[in-house]
C-alpha positions as CSV (number, residue, x, y, z in Angstrom):
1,X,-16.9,-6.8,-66.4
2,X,-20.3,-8.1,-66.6
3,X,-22.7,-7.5,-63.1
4,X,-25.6,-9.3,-62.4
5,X,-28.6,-8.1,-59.8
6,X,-29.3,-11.1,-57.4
7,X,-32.4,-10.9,-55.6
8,X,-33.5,-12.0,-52.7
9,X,-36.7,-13.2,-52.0
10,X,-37.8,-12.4,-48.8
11,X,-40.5,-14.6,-46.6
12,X,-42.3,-13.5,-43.5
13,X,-40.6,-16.4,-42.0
14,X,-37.3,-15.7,-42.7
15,X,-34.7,-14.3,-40.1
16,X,-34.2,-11.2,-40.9
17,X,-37.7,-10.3,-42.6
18,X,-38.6,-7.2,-43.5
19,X,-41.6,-7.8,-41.1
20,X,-41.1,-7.3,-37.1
21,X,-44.9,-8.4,-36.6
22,X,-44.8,-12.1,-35.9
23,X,-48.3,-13.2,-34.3
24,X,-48.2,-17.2,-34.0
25,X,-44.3,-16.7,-32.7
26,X,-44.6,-13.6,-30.6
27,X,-47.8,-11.2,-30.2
28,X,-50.1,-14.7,-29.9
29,X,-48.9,-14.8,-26.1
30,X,-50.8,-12.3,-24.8
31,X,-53.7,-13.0,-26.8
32,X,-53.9,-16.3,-25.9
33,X,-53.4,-15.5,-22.1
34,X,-55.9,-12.6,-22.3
35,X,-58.9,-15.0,-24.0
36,X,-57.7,-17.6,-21.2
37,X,-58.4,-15.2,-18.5
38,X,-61.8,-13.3,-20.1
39,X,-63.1,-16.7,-20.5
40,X,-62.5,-18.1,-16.7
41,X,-63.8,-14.5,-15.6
42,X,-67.1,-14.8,-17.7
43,X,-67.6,-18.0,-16.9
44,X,-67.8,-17.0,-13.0
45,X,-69.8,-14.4,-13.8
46,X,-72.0,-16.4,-15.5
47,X,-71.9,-18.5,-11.8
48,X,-73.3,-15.5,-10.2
49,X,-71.8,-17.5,-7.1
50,X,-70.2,-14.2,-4.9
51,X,-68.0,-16.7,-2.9
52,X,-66.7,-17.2,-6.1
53,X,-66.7,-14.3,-7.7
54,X,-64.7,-12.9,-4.5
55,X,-62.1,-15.6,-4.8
56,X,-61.4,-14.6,-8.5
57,X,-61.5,-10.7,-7.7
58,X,-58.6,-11.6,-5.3
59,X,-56.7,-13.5,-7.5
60,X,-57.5,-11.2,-10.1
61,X,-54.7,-8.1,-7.8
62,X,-52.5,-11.4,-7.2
63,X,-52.3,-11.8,-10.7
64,X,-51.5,-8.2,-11.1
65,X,-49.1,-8.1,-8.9
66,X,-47.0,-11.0,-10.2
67,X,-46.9,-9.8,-13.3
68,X,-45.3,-6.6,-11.8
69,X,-42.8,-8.8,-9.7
70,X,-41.8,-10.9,-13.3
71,X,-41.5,-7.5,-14.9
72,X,-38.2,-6.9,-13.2
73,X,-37.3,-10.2,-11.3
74,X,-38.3,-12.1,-14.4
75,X,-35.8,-9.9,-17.0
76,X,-33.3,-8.8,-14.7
77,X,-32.3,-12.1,-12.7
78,X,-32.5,-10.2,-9.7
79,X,-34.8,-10.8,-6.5
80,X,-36.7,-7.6,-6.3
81,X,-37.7,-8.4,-1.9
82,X,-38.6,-4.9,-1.6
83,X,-41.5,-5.2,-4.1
84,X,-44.1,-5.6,-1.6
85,X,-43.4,-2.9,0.5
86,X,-44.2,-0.6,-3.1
87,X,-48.0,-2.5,-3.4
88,X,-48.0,-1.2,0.5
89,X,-47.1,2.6,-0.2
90,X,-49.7,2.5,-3.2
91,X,-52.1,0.8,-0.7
92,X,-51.6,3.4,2.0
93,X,-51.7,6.3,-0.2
94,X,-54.6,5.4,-3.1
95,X,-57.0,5.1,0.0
96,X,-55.8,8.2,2.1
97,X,-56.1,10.3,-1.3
98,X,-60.0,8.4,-1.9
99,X,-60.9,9.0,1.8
100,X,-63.7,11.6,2.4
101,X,-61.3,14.3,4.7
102,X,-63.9,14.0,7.7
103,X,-63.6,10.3,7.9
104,X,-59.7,11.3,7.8
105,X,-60.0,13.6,10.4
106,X,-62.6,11.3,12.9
107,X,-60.1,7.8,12.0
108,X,-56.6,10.0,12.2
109,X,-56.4,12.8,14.5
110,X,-52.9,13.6,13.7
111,X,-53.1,13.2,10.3
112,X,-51.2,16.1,8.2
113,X,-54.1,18.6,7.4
114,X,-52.5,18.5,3.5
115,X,-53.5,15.0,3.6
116,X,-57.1,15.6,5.5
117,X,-57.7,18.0,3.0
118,X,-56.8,16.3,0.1
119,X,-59.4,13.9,-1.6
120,X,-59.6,13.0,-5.2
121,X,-61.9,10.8,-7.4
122,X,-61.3,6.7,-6.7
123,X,-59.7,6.0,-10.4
124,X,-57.3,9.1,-9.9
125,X,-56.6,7.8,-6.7
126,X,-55.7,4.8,-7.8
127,X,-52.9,6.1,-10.3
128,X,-52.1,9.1,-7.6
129,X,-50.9,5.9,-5.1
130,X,-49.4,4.1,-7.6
131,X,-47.5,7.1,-8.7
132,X,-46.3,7.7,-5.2
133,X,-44.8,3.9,-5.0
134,X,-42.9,4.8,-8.4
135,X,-41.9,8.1,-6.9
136,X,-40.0,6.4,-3.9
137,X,-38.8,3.9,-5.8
138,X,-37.3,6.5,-8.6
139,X,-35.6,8.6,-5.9
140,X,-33.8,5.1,-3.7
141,X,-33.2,3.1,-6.8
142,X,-30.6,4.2,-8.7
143,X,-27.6,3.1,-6.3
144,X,-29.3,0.0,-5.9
145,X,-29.0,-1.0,-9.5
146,X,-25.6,-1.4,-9.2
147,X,-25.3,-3.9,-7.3
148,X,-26.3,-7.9,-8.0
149,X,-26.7,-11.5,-7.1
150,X,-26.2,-11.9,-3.0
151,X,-25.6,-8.8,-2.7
152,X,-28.1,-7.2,-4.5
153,X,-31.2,-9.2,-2.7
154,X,-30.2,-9.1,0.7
155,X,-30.1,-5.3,0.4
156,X,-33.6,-5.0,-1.5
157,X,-34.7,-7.6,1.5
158,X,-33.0,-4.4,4.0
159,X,-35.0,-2.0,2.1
160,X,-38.4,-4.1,2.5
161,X,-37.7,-4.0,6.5
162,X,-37.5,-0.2,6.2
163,X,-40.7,0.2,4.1
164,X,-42.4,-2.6,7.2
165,X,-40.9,-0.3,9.9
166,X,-42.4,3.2,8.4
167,X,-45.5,1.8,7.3
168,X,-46.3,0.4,10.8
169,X,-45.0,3.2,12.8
170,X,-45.8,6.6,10.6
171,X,-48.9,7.0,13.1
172,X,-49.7,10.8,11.0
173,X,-50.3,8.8,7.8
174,X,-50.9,4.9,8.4
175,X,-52.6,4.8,11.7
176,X,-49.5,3.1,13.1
177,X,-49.5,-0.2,13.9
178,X,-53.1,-0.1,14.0
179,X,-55.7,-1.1,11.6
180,X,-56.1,1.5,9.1
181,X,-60.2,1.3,7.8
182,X,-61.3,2.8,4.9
183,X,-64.7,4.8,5.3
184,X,-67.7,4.1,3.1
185,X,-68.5,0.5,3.7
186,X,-68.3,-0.4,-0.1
187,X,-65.7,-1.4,-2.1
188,X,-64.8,0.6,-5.1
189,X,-62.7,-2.1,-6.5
190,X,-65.0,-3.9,-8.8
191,X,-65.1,-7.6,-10.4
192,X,-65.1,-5.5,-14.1
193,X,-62.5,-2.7,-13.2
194,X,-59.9,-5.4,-11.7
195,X,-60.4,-7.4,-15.2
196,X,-59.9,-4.0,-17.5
197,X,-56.4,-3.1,-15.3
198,X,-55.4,-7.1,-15.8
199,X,-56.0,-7.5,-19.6
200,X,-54.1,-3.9,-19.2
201,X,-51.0,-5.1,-17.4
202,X,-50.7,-8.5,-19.3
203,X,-50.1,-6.0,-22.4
204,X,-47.6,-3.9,-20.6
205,X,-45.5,-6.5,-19.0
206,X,-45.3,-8.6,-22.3
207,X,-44.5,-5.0,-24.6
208,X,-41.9,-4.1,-22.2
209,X,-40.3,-7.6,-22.1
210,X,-40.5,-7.6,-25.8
211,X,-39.0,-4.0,-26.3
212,X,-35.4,-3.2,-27.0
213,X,-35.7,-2.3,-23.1
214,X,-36.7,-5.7,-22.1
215,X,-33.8,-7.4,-24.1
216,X,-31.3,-5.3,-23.0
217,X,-32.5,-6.0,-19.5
218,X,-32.0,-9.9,-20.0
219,X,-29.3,-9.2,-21.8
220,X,-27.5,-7.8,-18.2
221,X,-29.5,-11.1,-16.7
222,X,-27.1,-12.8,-18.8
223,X,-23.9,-11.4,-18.6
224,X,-23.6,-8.1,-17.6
225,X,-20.0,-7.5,-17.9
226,X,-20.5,-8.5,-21.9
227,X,-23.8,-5.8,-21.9
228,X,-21.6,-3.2,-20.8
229,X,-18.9,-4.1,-23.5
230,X,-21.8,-4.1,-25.9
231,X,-22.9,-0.3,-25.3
232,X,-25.6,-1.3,-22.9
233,X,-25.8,0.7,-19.6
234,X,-26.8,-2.2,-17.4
235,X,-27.9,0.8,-14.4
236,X,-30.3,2.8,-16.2
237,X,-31.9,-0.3,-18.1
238,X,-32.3,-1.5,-14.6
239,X,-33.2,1.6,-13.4
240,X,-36.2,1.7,-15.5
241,X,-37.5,-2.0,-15.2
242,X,-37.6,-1.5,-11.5
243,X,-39.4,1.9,-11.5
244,X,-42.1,0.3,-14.1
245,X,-42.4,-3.1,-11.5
246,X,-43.0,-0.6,-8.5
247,X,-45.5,1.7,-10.4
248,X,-47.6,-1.8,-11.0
249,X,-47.1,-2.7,-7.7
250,X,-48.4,0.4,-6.3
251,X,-51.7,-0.4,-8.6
252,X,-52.5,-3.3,-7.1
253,X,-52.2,-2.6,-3.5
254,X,-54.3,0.3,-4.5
255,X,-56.9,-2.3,-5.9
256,X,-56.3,-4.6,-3.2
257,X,-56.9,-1.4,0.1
258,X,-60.2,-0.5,-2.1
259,X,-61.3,-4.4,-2.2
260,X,-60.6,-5.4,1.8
261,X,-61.1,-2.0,3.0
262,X,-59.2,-2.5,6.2
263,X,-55.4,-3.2,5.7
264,X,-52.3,-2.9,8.0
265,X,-48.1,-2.9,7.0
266,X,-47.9,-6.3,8.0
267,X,-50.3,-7.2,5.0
268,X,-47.8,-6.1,2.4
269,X,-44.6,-7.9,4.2
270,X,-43.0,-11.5,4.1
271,X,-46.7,-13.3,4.3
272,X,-47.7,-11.4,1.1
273,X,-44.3,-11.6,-0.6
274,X,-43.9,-15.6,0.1
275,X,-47.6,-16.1,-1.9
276,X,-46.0,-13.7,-5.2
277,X,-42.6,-15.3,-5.1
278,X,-44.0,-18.9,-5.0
279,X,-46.2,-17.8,-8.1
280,X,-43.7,-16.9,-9.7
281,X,-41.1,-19.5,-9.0
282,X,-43.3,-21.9,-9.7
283,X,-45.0,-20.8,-12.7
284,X,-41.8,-19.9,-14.2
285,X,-40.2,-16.3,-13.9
286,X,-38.4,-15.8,-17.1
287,X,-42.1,-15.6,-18.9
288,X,-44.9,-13.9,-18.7
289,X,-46.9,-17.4,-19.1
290,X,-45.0,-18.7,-16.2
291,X,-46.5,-15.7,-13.7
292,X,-49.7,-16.2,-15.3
293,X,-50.0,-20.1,-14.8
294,X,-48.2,-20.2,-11.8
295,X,-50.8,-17.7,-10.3
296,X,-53.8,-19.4,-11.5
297,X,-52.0,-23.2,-10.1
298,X,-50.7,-21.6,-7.1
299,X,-54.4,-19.7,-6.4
300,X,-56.3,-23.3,-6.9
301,X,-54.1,-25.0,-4.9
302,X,-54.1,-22.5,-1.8
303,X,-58.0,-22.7,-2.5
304,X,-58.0,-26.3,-1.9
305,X,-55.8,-26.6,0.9
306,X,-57.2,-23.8,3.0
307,X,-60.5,-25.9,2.6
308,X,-58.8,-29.3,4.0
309,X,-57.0,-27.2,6.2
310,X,-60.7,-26.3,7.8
311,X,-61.9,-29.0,7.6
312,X,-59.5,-30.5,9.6
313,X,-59.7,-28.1,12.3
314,X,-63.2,-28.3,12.6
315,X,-62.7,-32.2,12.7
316,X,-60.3,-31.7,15.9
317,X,-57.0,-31.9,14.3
318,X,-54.7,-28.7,15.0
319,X,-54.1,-28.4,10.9
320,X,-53.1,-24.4,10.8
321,X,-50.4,-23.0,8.3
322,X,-50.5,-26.9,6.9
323,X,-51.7,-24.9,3.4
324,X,-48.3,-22.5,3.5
325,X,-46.0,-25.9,4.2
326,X,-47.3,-27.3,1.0
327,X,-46.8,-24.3,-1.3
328,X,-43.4,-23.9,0.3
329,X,-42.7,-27.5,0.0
330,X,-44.1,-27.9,-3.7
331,X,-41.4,-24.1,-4.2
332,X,-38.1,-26.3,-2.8
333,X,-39.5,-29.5,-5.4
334,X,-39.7,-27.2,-8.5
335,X,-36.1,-25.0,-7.5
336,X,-34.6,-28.4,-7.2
337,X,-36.2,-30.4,-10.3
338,X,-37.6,-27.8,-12.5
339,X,-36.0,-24.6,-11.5
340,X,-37.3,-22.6,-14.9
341,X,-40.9,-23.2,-13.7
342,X,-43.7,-25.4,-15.4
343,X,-43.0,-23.2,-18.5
344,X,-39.3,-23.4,-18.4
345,X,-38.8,-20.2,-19.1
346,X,-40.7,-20.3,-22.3
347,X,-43.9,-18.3,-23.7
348,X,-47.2,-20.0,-24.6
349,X,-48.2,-18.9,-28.6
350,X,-49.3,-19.9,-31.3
351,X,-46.0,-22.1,-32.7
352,X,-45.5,-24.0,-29.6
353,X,-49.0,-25.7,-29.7
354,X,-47.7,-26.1,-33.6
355,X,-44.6,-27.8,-32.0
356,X,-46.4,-30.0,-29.5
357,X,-49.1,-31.4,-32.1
358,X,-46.4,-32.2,-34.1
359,X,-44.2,-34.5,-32.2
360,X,-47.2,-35.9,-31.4
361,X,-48.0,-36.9,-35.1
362,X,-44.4,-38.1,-35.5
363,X,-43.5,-41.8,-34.0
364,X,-40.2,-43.3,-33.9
365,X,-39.3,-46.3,-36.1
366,X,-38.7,-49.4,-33.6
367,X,-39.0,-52.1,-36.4
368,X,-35.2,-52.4,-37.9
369,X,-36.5,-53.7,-41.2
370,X,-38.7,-51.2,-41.6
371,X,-36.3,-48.7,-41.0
372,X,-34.0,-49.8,-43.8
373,X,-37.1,-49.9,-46.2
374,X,-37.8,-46.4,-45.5
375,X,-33.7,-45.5,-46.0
């Protein structure tokens, strides 16, 4: 019996190719987003206008902070409510581990002397907060992940009420209710350090949603009950996705306390998590594109609104809010018309500008006789 050695020829193209690395499919995303954002942040720089430059510093922890949201919402299907209150903890935290112990001391009387005591450098106070919002969240999650859909939300929404109620009351470590004020009069959140931990996170988020992780996490999005058939434990998967969102959102309310320098619990409640979500909804949650488009469109838009909205007011008309009933109103048109987002659900790279030059180039045949020429 005679054999014969077929080869295959293999092309970087093919499904199945010996190569993983796929740039204009896959890694040209966050290279394209990244250029994108380095060249809108230069270009205000080059302004040298700090209204400006304030606005996009802002925007800037948005940004990060829906990012973290898509992280877990985005892959998992699931609304993560309590998200916010894990920006808050890192908030609290990063600036009672930054604050010089006597300010501590004259601001918080009651404050636990372990906590007066304790001051640390700003960056490693920064990961220190952020590491406490991933520590609460990897000691309450795991039960949670469990449950899903209605369920699921309306206990994460439970859990965000909690996190409101301890912020606002835990008078030994918050200040209570009251207006907790960072000393020092400057900020240590800078235009260049919030565009470093950006270009950062828009490399996380898109690894981990690329990683075997990140498609096992969709994968429960999907159908959970055919993940778990498939070997996939839907809980720790979960489990893990959730932990990473909250460590991100304990960075940027970290950023965001040493930016404004005076915060309170209700600034990391529904106010704050209405502005993410509509980012995100918008923009389009199943991508990393989506959070990043729908942030930049959602922040231009607020922009532009809060500026009619004053001069409205200063014009005699009672215009206040009018800027949230628009973003909520433009949220209900794209759930109802375009609920994948102005992305759909879909990444900007490389082959989909490939895609969309070339259905421009192509025109359809109207003329029957030309039609049967070219058949």
């Amino acid at each position: 019996m005679n054999t014969k050695k077929n080869t295959i020829s293999a092309k970087p193209n093919d499904i199945g190719s010996f190569s993983s690395f796929d740039f204009a499919g896959k890694w040209s995303t966050p290279v394209f987003l990244i250029v994108i954002y380095c060249a809108i942040g230069f270009f205000i720089w080059w302004l040298n206008i700090p209204f400006i430059e304030d606005i996009f510093t802002s925007s800037t922890i948005t940004l990060i902070m829906v990012l973290g949201f898509q992280m877990y919402m985005g892959n998992s299907g699931i609304l993560n409510w309590s998200y916010v209150g894990y920006a808050g903890i890192g908030a609290f935290f990063s600036a009672i581990f930054s604050m010089d112990p006597m300010i501590k001391s004259m601001q918080i009387p009651t404050m636990y002397p372990s906590l007066v005591n304790l001051h640390l450098p700003f960056l490693l106070a920064l990961l220190a907060g952020a590491l406490v919002a991933t520590l609460v969240a990897a000691l309450i999650a795991w039960p949670l992940m469990r449950l899903s859909d209605s369920v699921g939300a309306i206990t994460q929404f439970a859990l965000l009420i909690v996190f409101n109620v301890v912020l606002s009351q835990w008078s030994q470590v918050t200040n209570g209710p009251r207006t907790f004020t960072l000393g020092g009069g400057s900020r240590k959140t800078t235009y260049e350090l919030v565009m470093a931990v950006a270009v950062l996170v828009i490399i996380a988020v898109f690894m981990f949603k690329e990683s075997s992780l990140g498609l096992k996490l969709r994968a429960t999005r999907d159908d959970r009950y055919a993940a778990r058939s498939s070997g996939i434990n839907f809980i720790a998967v979960r489990y893990v996705g959730y932990v990473a969102s909250a460590f991100i959102a304990g960075l940027a309310g970290g950023l965001y306390s040493h930016y404004i320098l005076s915060i309170t619990a209700a600034s990391f409640y529904l106010s704050q998590l209405f502005v993410v979500l509509s980012m995100l909804v918008i923009g389009g949650s199943m991508s990393v594109s989506g959070a990043f488009f729908g942030t930049l469109i959602v922040t231009l838009a607020r922009q532009g609104l809060s500026q009619v909205e004053l001069g409205l007011t200063r014009s005699g008309f009672e215009a206040y809010g009018m800027t949230e009933i628009v973003v909520a109103i433009l949220m209900i048109i794209f759930l109802v018309w375009r609920p994948n987002g102005l992305t759909g659900g879909r990444e900007l790279n490389l082959n989909s500008f490939k895609r969309m030059a070339g259905k421009k180039k192509i025109k359809p045949i109207k003329d029957h006789k030309k039609l049967e020429e070219t058949t």
